[in-house]
The first five atom37 places (N, CA, C, CB, O) and aatype in JSON, in Angstrom:
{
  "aatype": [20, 20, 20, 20, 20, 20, 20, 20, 20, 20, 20, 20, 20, 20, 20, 20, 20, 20, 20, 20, 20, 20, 20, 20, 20, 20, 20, 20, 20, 20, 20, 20, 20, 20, 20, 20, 20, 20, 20, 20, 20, 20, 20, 20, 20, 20, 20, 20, 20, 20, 20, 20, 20, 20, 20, 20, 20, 20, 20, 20, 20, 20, 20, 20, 20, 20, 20, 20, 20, 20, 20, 20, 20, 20, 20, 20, 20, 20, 20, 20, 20, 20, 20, 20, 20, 20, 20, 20, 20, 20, 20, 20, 20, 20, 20, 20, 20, 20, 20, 20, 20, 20, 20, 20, 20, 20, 20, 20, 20, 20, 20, 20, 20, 20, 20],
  "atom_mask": [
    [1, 1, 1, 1, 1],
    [1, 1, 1, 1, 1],
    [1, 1, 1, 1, 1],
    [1, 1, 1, 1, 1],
    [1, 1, 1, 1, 1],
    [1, 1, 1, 1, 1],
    [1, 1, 1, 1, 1],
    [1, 1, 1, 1, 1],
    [1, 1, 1, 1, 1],
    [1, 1, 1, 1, 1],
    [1, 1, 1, 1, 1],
    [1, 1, 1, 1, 1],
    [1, 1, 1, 1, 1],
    [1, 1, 1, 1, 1],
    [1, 1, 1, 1, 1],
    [1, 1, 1, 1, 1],
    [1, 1, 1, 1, 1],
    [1, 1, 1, 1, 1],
    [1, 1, 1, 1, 1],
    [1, 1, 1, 1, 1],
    [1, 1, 1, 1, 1],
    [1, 1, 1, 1, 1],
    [1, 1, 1, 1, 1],
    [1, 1, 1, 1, 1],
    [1, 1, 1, 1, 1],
    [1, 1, 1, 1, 1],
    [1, 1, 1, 1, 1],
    [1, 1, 1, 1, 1],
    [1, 1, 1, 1, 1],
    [1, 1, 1, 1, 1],
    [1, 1, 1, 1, 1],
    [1, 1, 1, 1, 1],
    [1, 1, 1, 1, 1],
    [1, 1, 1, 1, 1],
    [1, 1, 1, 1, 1],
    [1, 1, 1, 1, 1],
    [1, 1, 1, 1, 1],
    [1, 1, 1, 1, 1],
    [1, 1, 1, 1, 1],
    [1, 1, 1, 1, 1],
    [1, 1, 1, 1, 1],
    [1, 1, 1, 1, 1],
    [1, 1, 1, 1, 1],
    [1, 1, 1, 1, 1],
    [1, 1, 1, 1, 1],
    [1, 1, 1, 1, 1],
    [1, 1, 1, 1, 1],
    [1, 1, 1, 1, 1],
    [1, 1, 1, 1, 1],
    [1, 1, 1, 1, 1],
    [1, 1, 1, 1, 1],
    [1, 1, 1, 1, 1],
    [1, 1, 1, 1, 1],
    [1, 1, 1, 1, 1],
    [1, 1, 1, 1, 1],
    [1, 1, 1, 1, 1],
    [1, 1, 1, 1, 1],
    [1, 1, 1, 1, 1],
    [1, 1, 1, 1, 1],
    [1, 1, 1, 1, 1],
    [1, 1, 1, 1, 1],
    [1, 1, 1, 1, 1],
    [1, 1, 1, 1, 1],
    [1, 1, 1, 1, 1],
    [1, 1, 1, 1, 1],
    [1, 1, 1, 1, 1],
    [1, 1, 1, 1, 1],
    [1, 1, 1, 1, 1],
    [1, 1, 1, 1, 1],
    [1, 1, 1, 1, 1],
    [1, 1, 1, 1, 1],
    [1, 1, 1, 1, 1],
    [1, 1, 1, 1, 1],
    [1, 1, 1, 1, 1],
    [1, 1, 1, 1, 1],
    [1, 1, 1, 1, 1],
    [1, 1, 1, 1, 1],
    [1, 1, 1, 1, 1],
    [1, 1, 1, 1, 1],
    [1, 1, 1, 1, 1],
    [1, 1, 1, 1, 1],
    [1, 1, 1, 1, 1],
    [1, 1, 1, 1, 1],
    [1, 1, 1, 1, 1],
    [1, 1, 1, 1, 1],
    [1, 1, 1, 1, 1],
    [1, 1, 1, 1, 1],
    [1, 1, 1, 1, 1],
    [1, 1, 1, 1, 1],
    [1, 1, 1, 1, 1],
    [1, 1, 1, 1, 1],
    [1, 1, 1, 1, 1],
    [1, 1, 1, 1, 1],
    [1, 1, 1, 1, 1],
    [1, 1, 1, 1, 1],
    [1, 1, 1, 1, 1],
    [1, 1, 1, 1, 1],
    [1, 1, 1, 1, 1],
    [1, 1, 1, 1, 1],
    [1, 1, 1, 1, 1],
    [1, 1, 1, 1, 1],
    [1, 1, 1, 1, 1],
    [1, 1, 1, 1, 1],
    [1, 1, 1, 1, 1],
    [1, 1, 1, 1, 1],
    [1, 1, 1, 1, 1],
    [1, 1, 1, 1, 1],
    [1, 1, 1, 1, 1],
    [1, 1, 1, 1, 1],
    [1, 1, 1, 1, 1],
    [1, 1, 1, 1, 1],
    [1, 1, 1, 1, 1],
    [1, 1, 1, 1, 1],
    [1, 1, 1, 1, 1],
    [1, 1, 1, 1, 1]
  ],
  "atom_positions": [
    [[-35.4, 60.57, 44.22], [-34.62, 59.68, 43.4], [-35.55, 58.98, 42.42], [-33.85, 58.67, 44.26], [-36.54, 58.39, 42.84]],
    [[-35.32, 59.0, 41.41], [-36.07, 58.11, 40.51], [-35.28, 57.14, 39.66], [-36.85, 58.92, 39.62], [-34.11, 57.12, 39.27]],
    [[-36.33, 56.32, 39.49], [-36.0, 54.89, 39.22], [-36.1, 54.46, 37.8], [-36.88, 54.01, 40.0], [-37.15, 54.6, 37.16]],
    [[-35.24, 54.05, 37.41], [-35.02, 53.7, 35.63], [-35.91, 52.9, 35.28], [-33.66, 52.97, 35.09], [-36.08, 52.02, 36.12]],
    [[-36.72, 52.79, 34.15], [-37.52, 51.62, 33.68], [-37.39, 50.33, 34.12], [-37.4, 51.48, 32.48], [-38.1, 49.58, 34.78]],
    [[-36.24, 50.24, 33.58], [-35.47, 48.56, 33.96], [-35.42, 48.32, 35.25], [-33.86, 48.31, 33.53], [-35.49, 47.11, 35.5]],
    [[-35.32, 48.98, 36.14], [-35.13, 48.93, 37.71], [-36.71, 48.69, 38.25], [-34.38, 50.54, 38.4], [-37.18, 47.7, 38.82]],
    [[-37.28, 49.81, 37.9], [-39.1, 49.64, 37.83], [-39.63, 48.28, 37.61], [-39.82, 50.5, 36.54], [-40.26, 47.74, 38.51]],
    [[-39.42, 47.64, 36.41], [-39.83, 46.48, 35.65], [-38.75, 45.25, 36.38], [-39.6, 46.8, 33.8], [-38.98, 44.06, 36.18]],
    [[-37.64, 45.67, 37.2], [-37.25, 44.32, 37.45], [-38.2, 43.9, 39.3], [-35.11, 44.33, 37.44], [-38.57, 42.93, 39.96]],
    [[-38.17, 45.31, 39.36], [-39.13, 45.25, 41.53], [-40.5, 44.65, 40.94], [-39.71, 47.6, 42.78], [-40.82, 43.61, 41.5]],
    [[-41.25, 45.02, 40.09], [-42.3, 44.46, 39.55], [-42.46, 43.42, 39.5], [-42.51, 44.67, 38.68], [-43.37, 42.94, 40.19]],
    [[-41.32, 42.23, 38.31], [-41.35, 41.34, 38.1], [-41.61, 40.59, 39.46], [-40.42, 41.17, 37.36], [-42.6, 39.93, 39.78]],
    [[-40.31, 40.91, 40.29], [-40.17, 40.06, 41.94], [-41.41, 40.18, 42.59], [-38.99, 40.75, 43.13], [-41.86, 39.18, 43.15]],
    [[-42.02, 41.22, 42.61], [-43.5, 41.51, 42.98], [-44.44, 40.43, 43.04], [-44.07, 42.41, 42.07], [-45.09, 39.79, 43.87]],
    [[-44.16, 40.54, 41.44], [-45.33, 39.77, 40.97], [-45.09, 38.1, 41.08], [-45.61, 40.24, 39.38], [-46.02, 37.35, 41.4]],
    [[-43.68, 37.59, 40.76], [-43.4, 36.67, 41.3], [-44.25, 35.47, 42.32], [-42.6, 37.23, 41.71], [-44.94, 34.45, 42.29]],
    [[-43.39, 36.83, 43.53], [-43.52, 36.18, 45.17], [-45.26, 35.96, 45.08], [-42.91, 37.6, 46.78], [-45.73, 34.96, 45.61]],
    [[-46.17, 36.95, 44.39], [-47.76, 36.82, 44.57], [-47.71, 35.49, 44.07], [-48.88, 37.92, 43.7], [-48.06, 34.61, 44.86]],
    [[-47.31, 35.13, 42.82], [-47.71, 33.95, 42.0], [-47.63, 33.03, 42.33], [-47.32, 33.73, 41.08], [-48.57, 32.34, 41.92]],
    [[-46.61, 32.26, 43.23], [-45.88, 31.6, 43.64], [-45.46, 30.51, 42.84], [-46.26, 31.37, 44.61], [-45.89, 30.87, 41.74]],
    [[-44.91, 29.44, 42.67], [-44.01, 28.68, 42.13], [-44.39, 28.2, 40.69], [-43.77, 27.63, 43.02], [-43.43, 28.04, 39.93]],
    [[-45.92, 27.89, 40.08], [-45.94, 28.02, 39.02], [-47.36, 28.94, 38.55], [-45.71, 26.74, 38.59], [-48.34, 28.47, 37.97]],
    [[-47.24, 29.83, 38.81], [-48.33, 31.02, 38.73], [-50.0, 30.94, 38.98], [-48.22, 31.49, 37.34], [-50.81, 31.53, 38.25]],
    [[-50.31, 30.22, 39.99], [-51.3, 29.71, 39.91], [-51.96, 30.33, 41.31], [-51.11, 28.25, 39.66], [-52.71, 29.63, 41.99]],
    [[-51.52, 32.09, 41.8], [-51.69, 32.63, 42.43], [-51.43, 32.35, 43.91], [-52.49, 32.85, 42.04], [-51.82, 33.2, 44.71]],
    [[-50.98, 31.54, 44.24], [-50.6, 31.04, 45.51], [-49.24, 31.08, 45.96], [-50.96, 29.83, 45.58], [-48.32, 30.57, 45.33]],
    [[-49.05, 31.92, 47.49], [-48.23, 32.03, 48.11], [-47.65, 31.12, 48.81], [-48.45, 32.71, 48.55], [-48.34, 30.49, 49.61]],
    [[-46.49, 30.88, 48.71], [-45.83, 29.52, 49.73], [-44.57, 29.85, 50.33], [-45.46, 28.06, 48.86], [-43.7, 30.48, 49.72]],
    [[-44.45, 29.39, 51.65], [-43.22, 28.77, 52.15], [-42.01, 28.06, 51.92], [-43.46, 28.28, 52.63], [-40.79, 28.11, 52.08]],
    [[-43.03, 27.3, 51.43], [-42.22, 26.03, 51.06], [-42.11, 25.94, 49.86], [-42.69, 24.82, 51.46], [-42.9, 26.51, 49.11]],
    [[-40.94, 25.07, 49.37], [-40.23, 24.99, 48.25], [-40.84, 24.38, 47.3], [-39.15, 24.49, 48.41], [-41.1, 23.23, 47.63]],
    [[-41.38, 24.79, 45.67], [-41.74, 23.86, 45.49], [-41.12, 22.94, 43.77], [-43.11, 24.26, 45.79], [-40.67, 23.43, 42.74]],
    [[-41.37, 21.65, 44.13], [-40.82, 20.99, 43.13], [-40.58, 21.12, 41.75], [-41.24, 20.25, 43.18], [-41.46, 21.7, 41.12]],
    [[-39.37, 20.62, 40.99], [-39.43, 20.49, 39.78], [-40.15, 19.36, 39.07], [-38.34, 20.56, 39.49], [-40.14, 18.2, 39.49]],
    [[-40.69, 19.71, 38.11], [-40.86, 18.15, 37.33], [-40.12, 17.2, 37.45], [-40.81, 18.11, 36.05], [-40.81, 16.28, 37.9]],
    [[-38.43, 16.65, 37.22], [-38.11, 16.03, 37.84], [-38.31, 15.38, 38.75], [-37.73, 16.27, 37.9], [-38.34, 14.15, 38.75]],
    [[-38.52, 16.29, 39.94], [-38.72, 15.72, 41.51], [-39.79, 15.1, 41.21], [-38.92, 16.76, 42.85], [-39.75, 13.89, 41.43]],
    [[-41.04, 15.64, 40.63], [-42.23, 15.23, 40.95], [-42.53, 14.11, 40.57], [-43.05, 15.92, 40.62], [-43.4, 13.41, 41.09]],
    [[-41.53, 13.66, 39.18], [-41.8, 12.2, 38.42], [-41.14, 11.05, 39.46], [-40.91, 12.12, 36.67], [-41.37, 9.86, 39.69]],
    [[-40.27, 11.98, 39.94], [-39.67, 10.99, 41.41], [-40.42, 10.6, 42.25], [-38.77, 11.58, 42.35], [-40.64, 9.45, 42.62]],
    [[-40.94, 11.8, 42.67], [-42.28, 11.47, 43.65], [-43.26, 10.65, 43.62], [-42.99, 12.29, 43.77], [-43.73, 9.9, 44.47]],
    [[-43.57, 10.93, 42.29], [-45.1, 9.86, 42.29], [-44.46, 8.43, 41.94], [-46.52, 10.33, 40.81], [-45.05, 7.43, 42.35]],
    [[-43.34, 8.29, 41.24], [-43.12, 6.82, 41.05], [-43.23, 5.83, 42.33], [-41.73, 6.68, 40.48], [-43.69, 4.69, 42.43]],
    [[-42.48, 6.91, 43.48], [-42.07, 6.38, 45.04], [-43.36, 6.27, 45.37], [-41.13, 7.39, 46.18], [-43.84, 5.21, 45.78]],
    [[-44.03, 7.36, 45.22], [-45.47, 7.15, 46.44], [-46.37, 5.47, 45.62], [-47.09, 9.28, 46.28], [-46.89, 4.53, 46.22]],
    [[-46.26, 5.65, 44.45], [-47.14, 4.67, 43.72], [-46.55, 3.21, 44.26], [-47.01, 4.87, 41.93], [-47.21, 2.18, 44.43]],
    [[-45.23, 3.4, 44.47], [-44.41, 1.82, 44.48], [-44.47, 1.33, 45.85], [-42.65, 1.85, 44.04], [-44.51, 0.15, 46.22]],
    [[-44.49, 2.61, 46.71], [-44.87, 2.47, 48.23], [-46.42, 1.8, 48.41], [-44.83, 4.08, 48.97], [-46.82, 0.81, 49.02]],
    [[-46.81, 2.38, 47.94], [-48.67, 2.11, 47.97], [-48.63, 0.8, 47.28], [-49.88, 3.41, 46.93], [-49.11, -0.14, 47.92]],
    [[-48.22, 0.59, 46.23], [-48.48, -0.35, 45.54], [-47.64, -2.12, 46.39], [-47.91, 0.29, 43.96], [-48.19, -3.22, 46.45]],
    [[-46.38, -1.79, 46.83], [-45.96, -2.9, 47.68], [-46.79, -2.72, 48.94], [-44.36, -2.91, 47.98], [-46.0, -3.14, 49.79]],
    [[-47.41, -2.52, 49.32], [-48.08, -2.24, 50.77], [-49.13, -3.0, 50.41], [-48.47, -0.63, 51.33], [-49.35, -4.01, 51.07]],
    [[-49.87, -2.69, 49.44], [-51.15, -3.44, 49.36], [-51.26, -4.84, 48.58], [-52.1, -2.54, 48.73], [-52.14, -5.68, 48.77]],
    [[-50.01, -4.95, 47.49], [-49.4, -6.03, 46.59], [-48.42, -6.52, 46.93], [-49.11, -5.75, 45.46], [-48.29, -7.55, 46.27]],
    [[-47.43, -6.37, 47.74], [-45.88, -6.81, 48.06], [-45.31, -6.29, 46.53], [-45.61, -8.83, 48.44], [-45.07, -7.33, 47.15]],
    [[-45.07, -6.05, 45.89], [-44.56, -5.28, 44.55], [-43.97, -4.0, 44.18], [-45.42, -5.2, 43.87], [-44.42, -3.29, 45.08]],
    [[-43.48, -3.46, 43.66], [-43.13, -2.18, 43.31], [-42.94, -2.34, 41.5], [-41.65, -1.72, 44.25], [-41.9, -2.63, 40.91]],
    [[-43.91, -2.12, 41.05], [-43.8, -2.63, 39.52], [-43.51, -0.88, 38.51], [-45.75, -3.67, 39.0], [-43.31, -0.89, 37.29]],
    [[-43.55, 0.32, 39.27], [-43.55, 1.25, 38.45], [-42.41, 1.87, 38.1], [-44.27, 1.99, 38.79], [-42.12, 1.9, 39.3]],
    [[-41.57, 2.34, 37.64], [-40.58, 3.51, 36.83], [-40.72, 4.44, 36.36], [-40.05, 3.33, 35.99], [-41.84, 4.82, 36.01]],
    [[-39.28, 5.34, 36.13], [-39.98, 6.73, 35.7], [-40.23, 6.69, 34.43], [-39.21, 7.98, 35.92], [-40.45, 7.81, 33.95]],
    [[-40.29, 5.77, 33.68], [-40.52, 5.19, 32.07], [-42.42, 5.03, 32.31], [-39.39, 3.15, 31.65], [-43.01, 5.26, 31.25]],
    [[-43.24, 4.72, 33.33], [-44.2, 4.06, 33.36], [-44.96, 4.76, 32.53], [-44.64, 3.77, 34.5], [-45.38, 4.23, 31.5]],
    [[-45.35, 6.45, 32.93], [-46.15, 6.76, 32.94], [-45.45, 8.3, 32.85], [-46.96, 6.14, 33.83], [-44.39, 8.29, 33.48]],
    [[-45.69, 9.4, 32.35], [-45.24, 11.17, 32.14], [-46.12, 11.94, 32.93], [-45.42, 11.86, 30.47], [-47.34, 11.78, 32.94]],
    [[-45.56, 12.71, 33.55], [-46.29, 13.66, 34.47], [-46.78, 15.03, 34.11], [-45.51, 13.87, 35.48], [-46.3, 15.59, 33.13]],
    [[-47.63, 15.57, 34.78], [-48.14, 16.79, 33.39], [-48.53, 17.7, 34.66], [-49.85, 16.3, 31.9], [-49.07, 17.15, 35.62]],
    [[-48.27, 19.16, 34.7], [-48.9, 19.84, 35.63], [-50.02, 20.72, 35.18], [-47.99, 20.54, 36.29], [-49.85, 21.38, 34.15]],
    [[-50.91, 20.78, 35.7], [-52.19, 21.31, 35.54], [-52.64, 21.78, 36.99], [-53.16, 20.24, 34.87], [-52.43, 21.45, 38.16]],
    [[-53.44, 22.79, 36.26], [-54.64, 23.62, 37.66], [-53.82, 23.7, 39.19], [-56.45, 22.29, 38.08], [-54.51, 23.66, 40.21]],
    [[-52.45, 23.8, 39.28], [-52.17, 23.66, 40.39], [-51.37, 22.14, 41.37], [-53.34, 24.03, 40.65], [-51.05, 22.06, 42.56]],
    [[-51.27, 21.11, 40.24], [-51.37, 19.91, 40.52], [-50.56, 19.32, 39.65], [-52.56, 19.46, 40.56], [-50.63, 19.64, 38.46]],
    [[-49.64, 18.35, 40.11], [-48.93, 16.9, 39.3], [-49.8, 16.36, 39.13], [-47.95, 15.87, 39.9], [-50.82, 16.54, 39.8]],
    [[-49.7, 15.44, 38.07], [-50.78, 14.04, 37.67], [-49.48, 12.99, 37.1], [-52.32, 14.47, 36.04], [-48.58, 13.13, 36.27]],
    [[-49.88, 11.92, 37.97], [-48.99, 11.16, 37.15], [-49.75, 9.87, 37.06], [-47.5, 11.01, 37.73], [-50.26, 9.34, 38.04]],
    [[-49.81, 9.4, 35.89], [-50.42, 7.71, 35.7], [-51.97, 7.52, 34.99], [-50.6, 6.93, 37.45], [-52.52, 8.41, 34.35]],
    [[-52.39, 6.55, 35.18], [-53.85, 6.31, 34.31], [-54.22, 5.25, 35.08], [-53.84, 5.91, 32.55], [-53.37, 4.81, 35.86]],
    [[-55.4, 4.69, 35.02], [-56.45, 3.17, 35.07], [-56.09, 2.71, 33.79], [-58.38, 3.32, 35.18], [-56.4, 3.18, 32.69]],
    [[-55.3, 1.59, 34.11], [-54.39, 1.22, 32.88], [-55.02, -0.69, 33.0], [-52.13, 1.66, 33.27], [-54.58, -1.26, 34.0]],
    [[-55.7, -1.35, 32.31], [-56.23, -2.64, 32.69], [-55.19, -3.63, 32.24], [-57.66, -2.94, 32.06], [-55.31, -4.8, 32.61]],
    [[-53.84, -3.14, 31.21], [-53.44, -3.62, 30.32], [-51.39, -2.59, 31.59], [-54.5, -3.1, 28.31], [-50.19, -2.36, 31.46]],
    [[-52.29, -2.49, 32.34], [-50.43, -1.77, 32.96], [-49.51, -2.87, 32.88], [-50.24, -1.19, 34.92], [-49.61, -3.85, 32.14]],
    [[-48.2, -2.51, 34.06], [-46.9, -2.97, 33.98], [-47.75, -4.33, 35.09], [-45.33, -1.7, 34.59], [-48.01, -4.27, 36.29]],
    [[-48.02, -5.55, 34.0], [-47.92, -6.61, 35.2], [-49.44, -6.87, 35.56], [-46.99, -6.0, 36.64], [-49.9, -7.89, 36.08]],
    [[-50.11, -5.73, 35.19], [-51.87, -5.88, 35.54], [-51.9, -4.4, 36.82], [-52.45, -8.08, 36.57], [-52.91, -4.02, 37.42]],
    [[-50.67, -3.86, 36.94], [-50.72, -3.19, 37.63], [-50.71, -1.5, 37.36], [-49.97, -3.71, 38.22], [-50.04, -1.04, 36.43]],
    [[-51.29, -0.88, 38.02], [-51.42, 0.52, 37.69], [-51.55, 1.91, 38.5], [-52.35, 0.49, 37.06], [-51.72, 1.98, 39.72]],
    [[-51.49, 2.44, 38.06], [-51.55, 4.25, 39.51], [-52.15, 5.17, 39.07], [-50.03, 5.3, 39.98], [-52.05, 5.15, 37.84]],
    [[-52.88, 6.2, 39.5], [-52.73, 7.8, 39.43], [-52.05, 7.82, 40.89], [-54.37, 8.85, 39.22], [-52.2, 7.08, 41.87]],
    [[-51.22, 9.0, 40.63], [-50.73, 9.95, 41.85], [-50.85, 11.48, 41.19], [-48.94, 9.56, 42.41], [-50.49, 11.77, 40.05]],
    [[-51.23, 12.08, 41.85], [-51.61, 14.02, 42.11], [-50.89, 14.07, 43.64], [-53.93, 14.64, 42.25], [-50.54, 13.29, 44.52]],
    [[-50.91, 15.68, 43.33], [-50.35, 16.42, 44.53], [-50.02, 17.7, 44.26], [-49.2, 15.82, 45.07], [-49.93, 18.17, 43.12]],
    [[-49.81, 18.33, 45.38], [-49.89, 20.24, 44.56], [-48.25, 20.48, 44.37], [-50.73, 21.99, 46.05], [-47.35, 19.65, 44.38]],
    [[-48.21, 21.6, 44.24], [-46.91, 21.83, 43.58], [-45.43, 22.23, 44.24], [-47.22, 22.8, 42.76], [-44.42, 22.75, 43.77]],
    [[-45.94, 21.58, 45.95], [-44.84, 21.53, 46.7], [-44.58, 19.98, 46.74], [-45.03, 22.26, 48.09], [-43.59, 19.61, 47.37]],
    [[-45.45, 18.97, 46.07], [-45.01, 17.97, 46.68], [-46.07, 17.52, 47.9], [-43.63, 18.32, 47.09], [-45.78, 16.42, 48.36]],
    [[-47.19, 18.13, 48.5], [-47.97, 17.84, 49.55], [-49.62, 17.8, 49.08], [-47.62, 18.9, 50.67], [-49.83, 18.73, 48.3]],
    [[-50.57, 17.17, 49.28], [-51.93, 17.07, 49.58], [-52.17, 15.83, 48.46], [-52.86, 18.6, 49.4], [-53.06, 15.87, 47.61]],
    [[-51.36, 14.91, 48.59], [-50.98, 13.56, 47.61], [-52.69, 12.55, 47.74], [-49.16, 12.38, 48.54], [-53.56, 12.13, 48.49]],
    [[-52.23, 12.66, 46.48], [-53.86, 11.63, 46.39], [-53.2, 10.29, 45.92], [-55.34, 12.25, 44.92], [-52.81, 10.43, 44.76]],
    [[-52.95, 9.02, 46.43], [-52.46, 8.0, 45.63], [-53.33, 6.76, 45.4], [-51.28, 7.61, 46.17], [-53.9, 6.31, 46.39]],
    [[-53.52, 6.03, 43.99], [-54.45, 5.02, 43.96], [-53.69, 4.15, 43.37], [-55.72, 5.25, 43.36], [-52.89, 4.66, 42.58]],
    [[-53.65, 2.8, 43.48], [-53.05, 1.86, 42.81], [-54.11, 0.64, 42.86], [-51.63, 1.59, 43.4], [-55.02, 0.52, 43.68]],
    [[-53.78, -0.22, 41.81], [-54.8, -1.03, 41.07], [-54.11, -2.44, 40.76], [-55.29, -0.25, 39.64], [-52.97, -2.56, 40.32]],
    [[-54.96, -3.46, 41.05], [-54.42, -4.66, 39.75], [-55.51, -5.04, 39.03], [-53.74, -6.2, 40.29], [-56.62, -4.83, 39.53]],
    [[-55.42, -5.51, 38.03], [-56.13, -6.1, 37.21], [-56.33, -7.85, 37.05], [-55.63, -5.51, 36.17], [-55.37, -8.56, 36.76]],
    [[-56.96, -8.12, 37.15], [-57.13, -9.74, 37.18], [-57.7, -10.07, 36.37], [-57.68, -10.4, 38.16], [-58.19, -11.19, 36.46]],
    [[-57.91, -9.44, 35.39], [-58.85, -9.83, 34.19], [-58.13, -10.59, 33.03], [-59.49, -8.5, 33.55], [-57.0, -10.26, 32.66]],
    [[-58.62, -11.33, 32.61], [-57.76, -12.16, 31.8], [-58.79, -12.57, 29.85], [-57.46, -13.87, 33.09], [-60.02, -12.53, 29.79]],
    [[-58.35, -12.74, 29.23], [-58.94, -13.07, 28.04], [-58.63, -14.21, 27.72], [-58.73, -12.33, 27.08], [-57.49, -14.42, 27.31]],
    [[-59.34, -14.98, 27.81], [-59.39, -16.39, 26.98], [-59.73, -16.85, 25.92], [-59.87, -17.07, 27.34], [-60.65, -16.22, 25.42]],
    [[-59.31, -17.87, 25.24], [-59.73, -18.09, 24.1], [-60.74, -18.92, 23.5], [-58.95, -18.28, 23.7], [-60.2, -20.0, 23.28]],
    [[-61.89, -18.96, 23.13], [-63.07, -19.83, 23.01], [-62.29, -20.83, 22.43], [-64.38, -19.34, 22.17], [-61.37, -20.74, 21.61]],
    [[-63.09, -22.33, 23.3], [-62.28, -23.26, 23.01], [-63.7, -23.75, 21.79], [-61.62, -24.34, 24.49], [-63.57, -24.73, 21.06]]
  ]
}
């Protein structure tokens, strides 16, 4: 039996797919992994979690800061001295959502004015 181009090129594609796994970055998974969406969800929560834990606060939104995927990884946030409040985050994590790096910050620095 032989197999039509298109039939060829669609087993391929799935092939190659399943190797790639969720955003081609050669890795096979189980588990499901996130949309951007989710992920801007994610890091806002993990940041606001971390951030009331160590501040009593939750100062971030999904307005704060844009999430960008790279090398395998979410990034969301900056060392911001000037953030929401004096306050600030990075959150990373791979592209299921797991191996979360979270940092949160305040700033106490203040500028005064020569009297």
């Amino acid at each position: 039996m032989t197999l039509r181009i298109t039939q060829w090129l669609m087993i391929v594609s799935i092939v190659l797919a399943a190797a790639l796994g969720c955003h081609g970055v050669g890795k096979t998974t189980h588990e499901k992994c996130i949309t951007q969406d989710e992920a801007l969800a994610l890091a806002v929560q993990l940041a606001n979690e971390r951030c009331m834990k160590r501040f009593a606060v939750a100062p971030f939104d999904r307005s704060t800061y844009s999430i960008v995927f790279r090398e395998g990884r979410w990034y969301w946030g900056e060392l911001n001295v000037r953030g929401v409040d004096g306050y600030s985050a990075i959150v990373s994590f791979d592209e299921t959502g797991s191996a979360r790096k979270v940092e949160v910050f305040l700033s106490t620095d203040e500028l005064t004015p020569e009297e």
